[in-house]
C-alpha atoms as an extended CHARMM CRD file, in Angstrom:
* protein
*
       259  EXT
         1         1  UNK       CA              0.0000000000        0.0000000000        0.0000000000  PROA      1               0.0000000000
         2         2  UNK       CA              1.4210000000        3.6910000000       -0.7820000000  PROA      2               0.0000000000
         3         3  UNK       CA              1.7700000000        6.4470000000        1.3510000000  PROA      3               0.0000000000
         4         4  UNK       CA             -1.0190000000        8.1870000000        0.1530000000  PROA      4               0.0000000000
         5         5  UNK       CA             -3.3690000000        4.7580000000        0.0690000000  PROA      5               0.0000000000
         6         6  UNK       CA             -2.3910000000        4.5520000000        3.7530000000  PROA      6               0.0000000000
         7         7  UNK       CA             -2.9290000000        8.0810000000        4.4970000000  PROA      7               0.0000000000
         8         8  UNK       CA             -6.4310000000        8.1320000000        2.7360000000  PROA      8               0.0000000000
         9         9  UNK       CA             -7.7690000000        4.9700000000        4.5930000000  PROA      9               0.0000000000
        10        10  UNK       CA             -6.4110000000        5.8780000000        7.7860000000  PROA      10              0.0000000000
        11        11  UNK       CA             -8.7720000000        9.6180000000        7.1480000000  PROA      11              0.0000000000
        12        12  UNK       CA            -11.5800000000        7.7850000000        5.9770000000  PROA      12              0.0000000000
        13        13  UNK       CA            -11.7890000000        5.2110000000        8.8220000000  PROA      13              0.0000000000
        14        14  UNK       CA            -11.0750000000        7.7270000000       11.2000000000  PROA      14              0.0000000000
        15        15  UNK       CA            -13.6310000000       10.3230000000        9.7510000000  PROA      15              0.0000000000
        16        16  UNK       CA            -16.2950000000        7.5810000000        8.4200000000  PROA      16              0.0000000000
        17        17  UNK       CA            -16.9780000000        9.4630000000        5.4300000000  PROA      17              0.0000000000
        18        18  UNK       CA            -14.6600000000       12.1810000000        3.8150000000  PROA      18              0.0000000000
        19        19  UNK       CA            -15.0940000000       14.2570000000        0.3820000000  PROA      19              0.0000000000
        20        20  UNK       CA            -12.8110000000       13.9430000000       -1.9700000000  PROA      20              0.0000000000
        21        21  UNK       CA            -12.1470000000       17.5410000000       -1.9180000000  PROA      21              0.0000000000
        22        22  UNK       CA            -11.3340000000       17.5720000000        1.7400000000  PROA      22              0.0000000000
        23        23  UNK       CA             -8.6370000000       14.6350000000        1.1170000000  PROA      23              0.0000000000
        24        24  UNK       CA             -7.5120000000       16.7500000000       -2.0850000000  PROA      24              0.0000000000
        25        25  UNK       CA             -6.8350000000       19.5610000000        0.2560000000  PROA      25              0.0000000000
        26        26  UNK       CA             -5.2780000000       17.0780000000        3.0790000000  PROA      26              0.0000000000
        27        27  UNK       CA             -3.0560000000       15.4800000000        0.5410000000  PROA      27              0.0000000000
        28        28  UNK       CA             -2.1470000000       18.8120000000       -1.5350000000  PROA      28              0.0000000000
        29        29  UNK       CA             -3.0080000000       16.9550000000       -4.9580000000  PROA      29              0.0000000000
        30        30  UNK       CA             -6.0000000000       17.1770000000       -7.1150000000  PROA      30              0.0000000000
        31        31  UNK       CA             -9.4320000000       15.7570000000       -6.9380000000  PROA      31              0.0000000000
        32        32  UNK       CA             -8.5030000000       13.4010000000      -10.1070000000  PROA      32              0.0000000000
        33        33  UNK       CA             -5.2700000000       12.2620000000       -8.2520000000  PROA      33              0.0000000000
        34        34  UNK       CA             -7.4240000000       11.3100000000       -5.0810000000  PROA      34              0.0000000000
        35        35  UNK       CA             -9.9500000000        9.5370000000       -7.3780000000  PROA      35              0.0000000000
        36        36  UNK       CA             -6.9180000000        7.3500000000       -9.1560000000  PROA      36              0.0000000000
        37        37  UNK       CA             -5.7470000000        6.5080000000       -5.8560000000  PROA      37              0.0000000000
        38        38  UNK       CA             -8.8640000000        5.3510000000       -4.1050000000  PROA      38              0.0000000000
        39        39  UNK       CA             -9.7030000000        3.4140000000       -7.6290000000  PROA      39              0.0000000000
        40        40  UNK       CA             -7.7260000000        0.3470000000       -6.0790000000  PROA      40              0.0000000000
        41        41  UNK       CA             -8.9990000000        0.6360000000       -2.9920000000  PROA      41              0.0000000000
        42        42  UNK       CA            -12.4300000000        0.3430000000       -3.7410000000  PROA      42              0.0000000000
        43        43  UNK       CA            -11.8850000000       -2.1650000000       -5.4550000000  PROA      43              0.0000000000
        44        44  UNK       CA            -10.3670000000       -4.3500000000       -2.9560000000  PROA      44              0.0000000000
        45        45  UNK       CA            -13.5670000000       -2.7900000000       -0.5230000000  PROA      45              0.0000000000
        46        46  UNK       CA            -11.6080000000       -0.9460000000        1.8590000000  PROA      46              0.0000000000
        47        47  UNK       CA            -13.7490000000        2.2020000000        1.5220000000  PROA      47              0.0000000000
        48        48  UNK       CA            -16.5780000000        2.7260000000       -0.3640000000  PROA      48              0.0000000000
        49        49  UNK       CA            -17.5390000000        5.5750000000       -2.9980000000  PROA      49              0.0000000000
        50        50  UNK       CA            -20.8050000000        7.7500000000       -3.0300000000  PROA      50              0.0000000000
        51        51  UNK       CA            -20.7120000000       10.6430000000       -4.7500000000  PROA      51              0.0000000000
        52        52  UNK       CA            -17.9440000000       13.0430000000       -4.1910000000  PROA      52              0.0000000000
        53        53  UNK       CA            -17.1020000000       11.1910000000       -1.1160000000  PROA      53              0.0000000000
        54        54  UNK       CA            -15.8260000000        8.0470000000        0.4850000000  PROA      54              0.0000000000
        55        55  UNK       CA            -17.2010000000        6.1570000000        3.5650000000  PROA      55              0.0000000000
        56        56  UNK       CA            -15.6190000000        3.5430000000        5.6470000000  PROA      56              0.0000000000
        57        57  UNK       CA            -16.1910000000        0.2360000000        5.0540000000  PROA      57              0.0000000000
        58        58  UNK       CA            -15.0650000000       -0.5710000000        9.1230000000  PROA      58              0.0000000000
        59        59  UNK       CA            -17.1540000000       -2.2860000000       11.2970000000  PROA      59              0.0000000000
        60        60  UNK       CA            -17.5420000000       -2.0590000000       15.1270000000  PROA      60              0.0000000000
        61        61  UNK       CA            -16.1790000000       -5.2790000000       15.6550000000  PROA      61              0.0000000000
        62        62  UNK       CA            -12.7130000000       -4.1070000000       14.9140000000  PROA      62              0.0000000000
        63        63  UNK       CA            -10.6980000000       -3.9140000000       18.1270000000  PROA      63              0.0000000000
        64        64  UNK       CA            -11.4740000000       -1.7310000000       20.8720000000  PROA      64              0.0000000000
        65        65  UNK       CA             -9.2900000000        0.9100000000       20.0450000000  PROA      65              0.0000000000
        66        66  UNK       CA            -10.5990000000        1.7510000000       16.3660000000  PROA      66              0.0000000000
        67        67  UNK       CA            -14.0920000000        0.3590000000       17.8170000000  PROA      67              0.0000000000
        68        68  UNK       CA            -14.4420000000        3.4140000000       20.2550000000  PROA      68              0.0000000000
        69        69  UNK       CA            -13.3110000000        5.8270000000       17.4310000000  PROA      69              0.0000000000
        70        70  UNK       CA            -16.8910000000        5.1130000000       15.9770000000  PROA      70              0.0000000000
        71        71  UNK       CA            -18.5970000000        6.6560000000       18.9160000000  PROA      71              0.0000000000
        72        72  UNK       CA            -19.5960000000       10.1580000000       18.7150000000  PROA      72              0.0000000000
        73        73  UNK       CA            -17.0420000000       10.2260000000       15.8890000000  PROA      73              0.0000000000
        74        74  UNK       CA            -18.2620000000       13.4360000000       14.5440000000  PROA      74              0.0000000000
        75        75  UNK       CA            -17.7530000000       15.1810000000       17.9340000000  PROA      75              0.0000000000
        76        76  UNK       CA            -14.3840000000       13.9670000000       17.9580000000  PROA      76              0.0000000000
        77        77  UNK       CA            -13.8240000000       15.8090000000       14.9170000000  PROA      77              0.0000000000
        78        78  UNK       CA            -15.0370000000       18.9600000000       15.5100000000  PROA      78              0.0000000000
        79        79  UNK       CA            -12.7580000000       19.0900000000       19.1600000000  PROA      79              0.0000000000
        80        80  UNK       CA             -9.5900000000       17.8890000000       16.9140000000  PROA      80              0.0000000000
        81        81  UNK       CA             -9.6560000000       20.4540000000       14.5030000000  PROA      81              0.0000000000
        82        82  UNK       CA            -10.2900000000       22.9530000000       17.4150000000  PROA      82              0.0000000000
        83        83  UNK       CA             -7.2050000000       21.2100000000       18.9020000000  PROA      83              0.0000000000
        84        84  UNK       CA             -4.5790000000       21.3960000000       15.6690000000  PROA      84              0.0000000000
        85        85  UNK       CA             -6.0520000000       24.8140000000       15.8730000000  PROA      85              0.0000000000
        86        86  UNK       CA             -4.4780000000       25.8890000000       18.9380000000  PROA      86              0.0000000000
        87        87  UNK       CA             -0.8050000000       24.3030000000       17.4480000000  PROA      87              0.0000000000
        88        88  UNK       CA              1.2970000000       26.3830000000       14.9690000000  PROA      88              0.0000000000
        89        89  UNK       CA              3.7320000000       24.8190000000       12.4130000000  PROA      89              0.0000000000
        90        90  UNK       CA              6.6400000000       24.1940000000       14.2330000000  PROA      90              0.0000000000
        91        91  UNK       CA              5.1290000000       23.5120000000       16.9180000000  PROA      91              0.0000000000
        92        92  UNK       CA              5.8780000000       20.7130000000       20.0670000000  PROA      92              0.0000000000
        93        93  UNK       CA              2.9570000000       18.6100000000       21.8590000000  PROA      93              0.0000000000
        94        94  UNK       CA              2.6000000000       15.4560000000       23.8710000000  PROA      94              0.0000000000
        95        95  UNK       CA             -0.3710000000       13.4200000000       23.3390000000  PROA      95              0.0000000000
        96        96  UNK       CA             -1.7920000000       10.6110000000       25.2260000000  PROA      96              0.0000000000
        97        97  UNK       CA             -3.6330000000        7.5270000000       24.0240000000  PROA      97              0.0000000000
        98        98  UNK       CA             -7.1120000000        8.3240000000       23.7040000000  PROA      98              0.0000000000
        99        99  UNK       CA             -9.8540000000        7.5160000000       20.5920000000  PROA      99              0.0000000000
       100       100  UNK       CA            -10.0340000000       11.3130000000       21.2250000000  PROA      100             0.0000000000
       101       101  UNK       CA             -6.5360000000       11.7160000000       20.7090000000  PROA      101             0.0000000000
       102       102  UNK       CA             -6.3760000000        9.8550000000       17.7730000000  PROA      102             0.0000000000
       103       103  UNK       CA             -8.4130000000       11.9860000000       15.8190000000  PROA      103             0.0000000000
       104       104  UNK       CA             -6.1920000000       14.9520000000       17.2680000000  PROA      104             0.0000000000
       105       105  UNK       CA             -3.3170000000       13.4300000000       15.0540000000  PROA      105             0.0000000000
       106       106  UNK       CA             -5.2930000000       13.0240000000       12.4670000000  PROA      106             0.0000000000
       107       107  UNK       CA             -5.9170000000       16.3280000000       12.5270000000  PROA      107             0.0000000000
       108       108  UNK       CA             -2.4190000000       17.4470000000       13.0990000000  PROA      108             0.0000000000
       109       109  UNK       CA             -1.1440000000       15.8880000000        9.4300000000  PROA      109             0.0000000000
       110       110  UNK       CA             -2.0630000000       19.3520000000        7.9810000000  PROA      110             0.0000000000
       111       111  UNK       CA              0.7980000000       20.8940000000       10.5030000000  PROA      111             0.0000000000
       112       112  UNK       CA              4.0860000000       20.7250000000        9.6300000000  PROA      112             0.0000000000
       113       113  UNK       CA              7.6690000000       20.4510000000       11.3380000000  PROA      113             0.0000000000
       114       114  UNK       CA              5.9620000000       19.1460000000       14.8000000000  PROA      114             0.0000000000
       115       115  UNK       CA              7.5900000000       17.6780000000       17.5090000000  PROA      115             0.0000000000
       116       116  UNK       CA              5.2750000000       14.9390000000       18.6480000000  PROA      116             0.0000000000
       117       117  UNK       CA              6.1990000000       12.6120000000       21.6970000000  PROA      117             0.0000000000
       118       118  UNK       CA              3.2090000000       10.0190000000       22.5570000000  PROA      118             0.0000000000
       119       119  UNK       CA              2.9050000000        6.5690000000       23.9680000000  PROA      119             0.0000000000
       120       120  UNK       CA              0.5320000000        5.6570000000       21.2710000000  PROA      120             0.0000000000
       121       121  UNK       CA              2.1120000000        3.2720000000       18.6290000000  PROA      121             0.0000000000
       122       122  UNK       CA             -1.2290000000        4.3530000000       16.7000000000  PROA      122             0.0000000000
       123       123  UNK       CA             -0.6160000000        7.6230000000       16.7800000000  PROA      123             0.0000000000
       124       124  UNK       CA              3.2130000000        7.9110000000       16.8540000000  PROA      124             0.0000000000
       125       125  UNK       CA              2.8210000000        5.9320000000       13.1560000000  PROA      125             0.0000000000
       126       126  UNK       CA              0.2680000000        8.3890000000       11.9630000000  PROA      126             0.0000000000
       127       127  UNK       CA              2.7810000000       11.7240000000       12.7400000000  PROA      127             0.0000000000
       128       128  UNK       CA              5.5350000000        9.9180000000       11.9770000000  PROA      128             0.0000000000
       129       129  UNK       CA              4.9880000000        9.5130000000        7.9990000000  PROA      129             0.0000000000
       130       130  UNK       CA              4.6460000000       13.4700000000        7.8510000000  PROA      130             0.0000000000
       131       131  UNK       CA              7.9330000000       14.6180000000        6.0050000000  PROA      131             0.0000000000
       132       132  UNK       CA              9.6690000000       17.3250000000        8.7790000000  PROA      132             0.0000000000
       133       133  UNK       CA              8.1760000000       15.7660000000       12.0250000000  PROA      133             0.0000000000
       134       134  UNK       CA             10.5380000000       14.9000000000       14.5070000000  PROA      134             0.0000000000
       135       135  UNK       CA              8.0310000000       11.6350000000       16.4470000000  PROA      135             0.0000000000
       136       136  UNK       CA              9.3110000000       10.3940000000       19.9480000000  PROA      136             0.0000000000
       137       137  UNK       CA              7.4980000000        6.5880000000       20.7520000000  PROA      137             0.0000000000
       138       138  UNK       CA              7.3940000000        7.3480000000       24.6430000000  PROA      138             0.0000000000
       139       139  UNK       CA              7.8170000000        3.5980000000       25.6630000000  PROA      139             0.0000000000
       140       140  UNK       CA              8.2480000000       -0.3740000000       24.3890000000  PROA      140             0.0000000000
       141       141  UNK       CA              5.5400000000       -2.8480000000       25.8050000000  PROA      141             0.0000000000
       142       142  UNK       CA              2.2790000000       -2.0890000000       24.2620000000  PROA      142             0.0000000000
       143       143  UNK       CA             -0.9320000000       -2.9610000000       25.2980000000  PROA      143             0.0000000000
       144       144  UNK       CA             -3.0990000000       -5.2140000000       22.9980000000  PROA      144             0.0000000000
       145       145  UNK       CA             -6.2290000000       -3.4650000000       22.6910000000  PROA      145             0.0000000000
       146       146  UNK       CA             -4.9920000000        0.2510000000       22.1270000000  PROA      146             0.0000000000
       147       147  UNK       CA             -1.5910000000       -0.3490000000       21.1540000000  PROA      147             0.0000000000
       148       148  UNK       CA             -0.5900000000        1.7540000000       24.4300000000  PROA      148             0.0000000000
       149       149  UNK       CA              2.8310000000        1.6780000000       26.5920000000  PROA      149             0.0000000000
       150       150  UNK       CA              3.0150000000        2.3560000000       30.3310000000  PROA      150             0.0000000000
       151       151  UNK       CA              6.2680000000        1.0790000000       30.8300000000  PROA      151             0.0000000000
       152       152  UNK       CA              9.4230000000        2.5410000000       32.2860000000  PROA      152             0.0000000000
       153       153  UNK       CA             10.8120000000        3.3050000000       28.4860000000  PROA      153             0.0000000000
       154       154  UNK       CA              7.5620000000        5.7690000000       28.7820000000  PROA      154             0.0000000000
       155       155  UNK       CA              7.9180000000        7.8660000000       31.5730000000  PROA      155             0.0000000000
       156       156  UNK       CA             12.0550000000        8.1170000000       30.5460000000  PROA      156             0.0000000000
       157       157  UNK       CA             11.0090000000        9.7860000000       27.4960000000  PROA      157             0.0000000000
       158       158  UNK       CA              8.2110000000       11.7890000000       28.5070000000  PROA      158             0.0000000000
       159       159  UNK       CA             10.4180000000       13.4440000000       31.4030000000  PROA      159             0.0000000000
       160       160  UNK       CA             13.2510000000       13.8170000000       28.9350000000  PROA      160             0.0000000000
       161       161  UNK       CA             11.2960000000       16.2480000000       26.8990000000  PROA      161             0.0000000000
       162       162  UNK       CA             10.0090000000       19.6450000000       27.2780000000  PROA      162             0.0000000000
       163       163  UNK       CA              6.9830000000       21.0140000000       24.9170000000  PROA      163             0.0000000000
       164       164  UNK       CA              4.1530000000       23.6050000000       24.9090000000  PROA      164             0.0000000000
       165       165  UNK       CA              1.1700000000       21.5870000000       25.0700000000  PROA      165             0.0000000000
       166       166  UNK       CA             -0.0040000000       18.0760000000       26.0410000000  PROA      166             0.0000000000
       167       167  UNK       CA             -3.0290000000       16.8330000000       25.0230000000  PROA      167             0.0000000000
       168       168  UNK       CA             -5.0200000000       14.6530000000       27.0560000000  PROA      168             0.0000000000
       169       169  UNK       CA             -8.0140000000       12.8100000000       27.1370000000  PROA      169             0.0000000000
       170       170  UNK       CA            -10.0730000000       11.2060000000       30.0010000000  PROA      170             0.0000000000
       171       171  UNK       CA            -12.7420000000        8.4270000000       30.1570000000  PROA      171             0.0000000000
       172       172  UNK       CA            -15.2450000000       10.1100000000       31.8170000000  PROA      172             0.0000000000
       173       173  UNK       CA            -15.7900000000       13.2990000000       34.1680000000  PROA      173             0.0000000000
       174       174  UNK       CA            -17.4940000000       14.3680000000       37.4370000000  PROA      174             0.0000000000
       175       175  UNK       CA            -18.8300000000       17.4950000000       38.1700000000  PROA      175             0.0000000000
       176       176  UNK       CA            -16.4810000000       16.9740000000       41.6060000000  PROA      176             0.0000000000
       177       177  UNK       CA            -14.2790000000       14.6360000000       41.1770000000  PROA      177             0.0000000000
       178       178  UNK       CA            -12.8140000000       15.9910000000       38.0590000000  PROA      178             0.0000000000
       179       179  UNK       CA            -11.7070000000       14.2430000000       34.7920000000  PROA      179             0.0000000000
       180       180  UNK       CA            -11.5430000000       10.5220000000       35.5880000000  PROA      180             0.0000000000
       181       181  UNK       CA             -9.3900000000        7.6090000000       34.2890000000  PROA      181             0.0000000000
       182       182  UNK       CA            -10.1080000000        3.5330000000       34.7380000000  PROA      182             0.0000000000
       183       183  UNK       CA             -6.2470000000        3.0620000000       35.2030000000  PROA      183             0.0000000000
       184       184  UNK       CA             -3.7930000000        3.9280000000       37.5660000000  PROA      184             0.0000000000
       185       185  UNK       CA             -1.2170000000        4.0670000000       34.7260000000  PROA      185             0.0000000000
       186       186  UNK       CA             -2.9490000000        6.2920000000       32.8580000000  PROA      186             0.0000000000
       187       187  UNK       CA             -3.1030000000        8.7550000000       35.5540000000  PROA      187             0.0000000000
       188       188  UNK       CA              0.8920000000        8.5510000000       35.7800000000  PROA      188             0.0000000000
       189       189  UNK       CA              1.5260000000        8.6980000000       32.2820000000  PROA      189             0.0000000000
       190       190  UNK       CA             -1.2240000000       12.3000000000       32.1260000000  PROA      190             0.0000000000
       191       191  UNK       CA              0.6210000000       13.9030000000       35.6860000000  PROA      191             0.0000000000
       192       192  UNK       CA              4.2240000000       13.1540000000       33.9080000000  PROA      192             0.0000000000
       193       193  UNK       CA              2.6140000000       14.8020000000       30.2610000000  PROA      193             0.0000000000
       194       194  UNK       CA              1.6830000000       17.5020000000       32.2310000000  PROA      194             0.0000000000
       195       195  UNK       CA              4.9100000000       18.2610000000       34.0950000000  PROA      195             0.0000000000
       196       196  UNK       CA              6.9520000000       18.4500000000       30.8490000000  PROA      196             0.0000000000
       197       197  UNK       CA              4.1290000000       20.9570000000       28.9830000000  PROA      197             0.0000000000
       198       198  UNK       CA              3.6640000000       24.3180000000       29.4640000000  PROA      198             0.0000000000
       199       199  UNK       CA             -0.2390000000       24.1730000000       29.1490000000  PROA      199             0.0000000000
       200       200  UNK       CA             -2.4900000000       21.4560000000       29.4180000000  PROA      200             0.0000000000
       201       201  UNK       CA             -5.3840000000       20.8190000000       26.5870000000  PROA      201             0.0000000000
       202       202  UNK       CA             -7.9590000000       18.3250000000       27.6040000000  PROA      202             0.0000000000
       203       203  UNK       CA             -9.8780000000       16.9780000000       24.8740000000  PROA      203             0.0000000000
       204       204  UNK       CA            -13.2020000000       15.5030000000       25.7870000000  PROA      204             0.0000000000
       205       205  UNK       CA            -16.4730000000       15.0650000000       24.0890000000  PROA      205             0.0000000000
       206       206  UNK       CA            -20.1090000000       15.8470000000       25.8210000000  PROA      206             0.0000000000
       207       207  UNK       CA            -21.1370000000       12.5110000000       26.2220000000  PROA      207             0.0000000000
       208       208  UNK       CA            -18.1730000000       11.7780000000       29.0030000000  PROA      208             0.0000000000
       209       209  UNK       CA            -19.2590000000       14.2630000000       31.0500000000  PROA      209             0.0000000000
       210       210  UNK       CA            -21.7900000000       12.2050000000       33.5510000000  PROA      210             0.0000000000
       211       211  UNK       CA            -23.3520000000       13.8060000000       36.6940000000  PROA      211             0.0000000000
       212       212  UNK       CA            -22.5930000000       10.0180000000       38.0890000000  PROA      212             0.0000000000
       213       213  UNK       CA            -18.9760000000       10.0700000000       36.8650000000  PROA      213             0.0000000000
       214       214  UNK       CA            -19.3450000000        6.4210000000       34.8820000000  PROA      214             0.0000000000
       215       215  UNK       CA            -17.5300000000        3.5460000000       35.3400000000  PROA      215             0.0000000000
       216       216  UNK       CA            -13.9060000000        5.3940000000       35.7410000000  PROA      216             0.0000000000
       217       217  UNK       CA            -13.1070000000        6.0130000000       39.7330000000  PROA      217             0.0000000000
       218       218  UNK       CA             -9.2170000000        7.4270000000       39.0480000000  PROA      218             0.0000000000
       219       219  UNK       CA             -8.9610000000       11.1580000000       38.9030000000  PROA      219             0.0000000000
       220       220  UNK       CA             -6.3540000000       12.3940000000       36.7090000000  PROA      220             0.0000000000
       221       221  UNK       CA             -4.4390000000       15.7280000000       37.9710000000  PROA      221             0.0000000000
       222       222  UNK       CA             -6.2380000000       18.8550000000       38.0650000000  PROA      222             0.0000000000
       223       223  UNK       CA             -5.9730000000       21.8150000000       35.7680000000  PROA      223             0.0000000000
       224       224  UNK       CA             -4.4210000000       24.9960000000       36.1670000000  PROA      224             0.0000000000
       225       225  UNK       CA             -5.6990000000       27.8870000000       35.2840000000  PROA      225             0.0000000000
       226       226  UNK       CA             -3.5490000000       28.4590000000       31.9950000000  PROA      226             0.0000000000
       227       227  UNK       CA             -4.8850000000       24.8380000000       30.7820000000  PROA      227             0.0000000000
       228       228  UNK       CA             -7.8830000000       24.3420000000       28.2590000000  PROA      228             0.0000000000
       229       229  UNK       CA            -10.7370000000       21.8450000000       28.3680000000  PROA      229             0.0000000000
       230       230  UNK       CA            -11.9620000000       21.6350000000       24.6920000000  PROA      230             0.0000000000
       231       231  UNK       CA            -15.4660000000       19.9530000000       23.7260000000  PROA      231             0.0000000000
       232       232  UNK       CA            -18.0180000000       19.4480000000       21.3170000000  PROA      232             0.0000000000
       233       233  UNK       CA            -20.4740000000       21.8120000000       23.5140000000  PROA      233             0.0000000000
       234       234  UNK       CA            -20.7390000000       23.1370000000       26.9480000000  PROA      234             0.0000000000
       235       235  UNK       CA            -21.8080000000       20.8280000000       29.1830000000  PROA      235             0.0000000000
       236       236  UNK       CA            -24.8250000000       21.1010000000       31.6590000000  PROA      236             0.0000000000
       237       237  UNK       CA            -24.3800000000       23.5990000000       34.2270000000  PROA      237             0.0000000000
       238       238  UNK       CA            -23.8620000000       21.0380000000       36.7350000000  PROA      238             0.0000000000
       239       239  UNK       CA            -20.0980000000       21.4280000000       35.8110000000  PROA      239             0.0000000000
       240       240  UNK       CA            -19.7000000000       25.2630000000       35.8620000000  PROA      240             0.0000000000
       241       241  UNK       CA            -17.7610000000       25.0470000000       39.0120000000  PROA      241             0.0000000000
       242       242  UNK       CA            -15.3830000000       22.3970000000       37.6600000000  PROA      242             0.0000000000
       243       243  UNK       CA            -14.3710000000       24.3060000000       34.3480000000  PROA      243             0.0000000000
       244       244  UNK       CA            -14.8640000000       27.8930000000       35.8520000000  PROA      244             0.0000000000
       245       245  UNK       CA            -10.8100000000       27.2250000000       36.4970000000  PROA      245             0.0000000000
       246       246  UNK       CA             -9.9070000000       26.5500000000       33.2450000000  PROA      246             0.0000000000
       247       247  UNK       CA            -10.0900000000       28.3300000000       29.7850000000  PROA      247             0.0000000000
       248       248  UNK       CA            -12.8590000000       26.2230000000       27.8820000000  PROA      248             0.0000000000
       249       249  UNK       CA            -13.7620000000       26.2440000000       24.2870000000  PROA      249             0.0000000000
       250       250  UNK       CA            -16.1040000000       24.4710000000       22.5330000000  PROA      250             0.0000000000
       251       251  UNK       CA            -15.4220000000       23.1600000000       19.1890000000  PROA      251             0.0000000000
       252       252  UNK       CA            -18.8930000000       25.0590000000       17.5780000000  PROA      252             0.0000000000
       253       253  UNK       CA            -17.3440000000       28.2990000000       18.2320000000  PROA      253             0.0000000000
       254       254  UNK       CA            -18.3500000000       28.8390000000       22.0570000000  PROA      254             0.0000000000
       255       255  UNK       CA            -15.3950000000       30.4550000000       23.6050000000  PROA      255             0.0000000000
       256       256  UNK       CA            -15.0740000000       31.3320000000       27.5500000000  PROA      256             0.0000000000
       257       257  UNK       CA            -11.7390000000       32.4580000000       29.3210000000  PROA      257             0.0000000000
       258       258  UNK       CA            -11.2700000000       32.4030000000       32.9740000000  PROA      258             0.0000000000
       259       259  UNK       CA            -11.3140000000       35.6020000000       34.6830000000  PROA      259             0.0000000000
């Protein structure tokens, strides 16, 4: 498969349907090129075509990882590009290993020259084909279902770099307990992001925030008041007192800064 094949499947699986003048623009080539290239691949029914667009072909029996970047995939979206909006060309970020965050690198491919350090083999192998990226893989082990490390290699990286932004995710969030994690190691790996970045961008979509807090009991380290929480739309007002700290935005536009 060619770079561009793999670059076009990995949008359209990640998006669930893309037009072919988005991926033109993505790509920097012409609408005719991206319809040559996607010829083969429709063929062999890796995406399928509808008119001036393509649409995944994945189901939601893939593995976990790619299964949960089919929920509220949309949402996702909108907070990436809000996200790769906040980082210039140039630019240096630690990301963590979210479905959230996935879309976040996706995103990110129309940056260039970016210093990316994440313990995501998904997402260190998306940033990594970009021509001027410099792509640290914070750690060796990786988990099966997310393709996530949490060993020691992880944290030696992570504290061996310094970068403007880190960008986070969380599984679920409680109007008092904060942004919540299922696993201990993903709290560790979030506090040692967020010592080695200037500011803090928490990426989470509407549906995790639960007046109940979910399933996840862990809470990952609070905010500072220079960090962002970005999200498809303000939540319910329940959670006023937990973001009144932060800077929030919300990926339609809706914009509120701290005091």
């Amino acid at each position: 498969m060619s770079k561009h094949e793999h670059n076009i499947l990995s949008t359209v699986n990640l998006r669930g349907t893309v037009s072919v003048a988005e991926l033109a623009r993505i790509l920097d080539v012409s609408d005719q090129t991206i319809r040559r290239i996607v010829k083969p691949l429709v063929e062999r029914g890796e995406v399928r075509k509808v008119h001036g667009a393509l649409v995944s072909t994945q189901k939601v029996t893939d593995p976990p990882f790619l299964a949960r970047m089919n929920e509220n995939r949309s949402e996702k979206v909108a907070i990436a590009n809000a996200v790769a909006a906040m980082v210039d060309d140039g630019g240096s970020v630690m990301i963590d290993t979210g479905s959230t965050s996935a879309f976040v690198a996706q995103a990110l491919e129309a940056k260039q020259n970016l210093t990316v350090v994440t313990n995501s083999a998904y997402i260190a192998s998306q940033l990594a084909l970009i021509e001027g990226n410099r792509v640290f893989m914070a750690g060796t082990q990786l988990r099966n279902h997310d393709g996530a490390a949490f060993d020691r290699a992880a944290f030696e990286v992570i504290s061996s770099v310094s970068v403007e932004l880190a960008i986070l995710s969380a599984s679920s969030v409680h109007p008092l307990r904060g942004f919540l994690a299922y696993d201990q190691c993903e709290v560790d790996i979030a506090k040692a992001m967020m010592e080695a970045s200037a500011r803090t961008v928490m990426a989470v979509d509407h549906t995790k925030f639960n007046k109940e807090g979910g399933n996840a009991s862990l809470r990952l380290p609070e905010l500072g008041s220079q960090d962002v929480v970005v999200c498809d739309r303000r939540p319910d007002q329940a959670f006023d007192d937990l973001l009144a700290a932060q800077n929030f935005i919300g990926a339609n536009g809706l914009k509120k800064s701290n005091p």
